[in-house]
N, C-alpha and C positions, 0 to 999 in steps of 0.2 A: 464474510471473509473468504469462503468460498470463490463466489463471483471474482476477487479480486486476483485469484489466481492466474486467469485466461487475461485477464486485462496485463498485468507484469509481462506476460511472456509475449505480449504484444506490442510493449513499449516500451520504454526503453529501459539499463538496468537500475534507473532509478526506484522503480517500480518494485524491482525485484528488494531492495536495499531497505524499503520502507515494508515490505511484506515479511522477509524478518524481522525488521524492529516492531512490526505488532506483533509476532510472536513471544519478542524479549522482556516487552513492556506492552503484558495484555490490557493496561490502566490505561495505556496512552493510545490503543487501537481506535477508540474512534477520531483524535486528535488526528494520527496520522492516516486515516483514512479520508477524513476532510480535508488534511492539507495535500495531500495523493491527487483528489479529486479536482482539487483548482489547479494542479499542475495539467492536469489534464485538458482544461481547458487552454 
């Protein structure tokens, strides 16, 4: 979750939008980290 820090403040504020809602819904953190991750692509 960490890592995911530097990456948000590096694109755009979607990033930042999805890195609170893993804070809001720690159940759905790795959901929204994989779907984070193919936006990335």
């Amino acid at each position: 979750m960490l890592s995911f820090i530097p990456y948000s403040h590096q694109m755009s504020n979607c990033f930042t939008f999805a890195h609170v809602y893993m804070f809001e819904h720690r159940n759905d953190t790795l959901t929204i980290f994989k779907g984070e991750k193919i936006w990335v692509s």
